[in-house]
N, C-alpha and C positions, 0 to 999 in steps of 0.2 A: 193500385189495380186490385180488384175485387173480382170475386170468384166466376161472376158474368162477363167482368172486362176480359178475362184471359179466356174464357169457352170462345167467346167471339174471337180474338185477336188468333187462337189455334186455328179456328174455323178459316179467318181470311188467308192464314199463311200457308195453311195445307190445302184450300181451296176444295175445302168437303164440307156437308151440310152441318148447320148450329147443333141439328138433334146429335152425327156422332159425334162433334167435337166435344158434347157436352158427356156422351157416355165413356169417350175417349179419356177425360179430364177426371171423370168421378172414377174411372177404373183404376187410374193411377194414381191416384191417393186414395183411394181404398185398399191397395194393393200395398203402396207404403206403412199406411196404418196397422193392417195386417201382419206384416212381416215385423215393424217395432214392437207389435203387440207379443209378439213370441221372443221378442229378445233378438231377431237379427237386427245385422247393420245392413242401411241401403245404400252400397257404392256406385253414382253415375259418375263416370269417368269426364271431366270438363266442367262438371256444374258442382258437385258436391258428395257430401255424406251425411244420411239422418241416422240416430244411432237413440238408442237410449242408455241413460246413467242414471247411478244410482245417488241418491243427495241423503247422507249421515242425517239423522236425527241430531238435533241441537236447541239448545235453549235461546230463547227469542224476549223482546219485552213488546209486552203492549203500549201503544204509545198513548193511548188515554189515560190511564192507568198508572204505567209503570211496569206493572207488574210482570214479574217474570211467567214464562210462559213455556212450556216444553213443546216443540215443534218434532212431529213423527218422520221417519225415515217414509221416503218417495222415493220412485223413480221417474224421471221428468224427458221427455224427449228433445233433443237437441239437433241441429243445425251445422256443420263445420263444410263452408265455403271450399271450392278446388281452385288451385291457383287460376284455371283461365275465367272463370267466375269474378275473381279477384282482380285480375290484369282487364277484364272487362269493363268493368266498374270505377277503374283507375283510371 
């Protein structure tokens, strides 16, 4: 599902028009975006938590090459599932 399939599929299930479900759908992940970008965690209770971590610098090799390569310290945003998410899906 692609970012048009779910503005629509919100649209059908709340039975409100494509324009808000579609400002509905960009608020909420602007709003996620936002809050990771400062460093919060986003806890929805049933569905999940988006959170950001931080990934250590470490040496890496190129694989055309070989050659060693030093790979810089990121912070990367992550994903971790809530059980009824999980028992959903199961």
């Amino acid at each position: 599902m692609n970012k048009q399939e779910l503005i629509n599929a919100v649209a059908e299930k709340a039975g409100i028009p494509k324009q808000t479900s579609e400002e509905a759908v960009n608020a909420v992940i602007s709003t996620i975006t936002d809050a990771l970008a400062r460093g919060d965690t986003v806890k929805i209770v049933g569905f999940g938590n988006f959170e950001v971590k931080t990934r250590a610098a470490r040496t890496g090799r190129n694989p055309r090459t070989n050659e060693a390569i030093e790979i810089p310290a990121c912070k990367a945003p992550v994903f971790k599932p809530g059980k009824a998410l999980k028992d959903s899906v199961n």
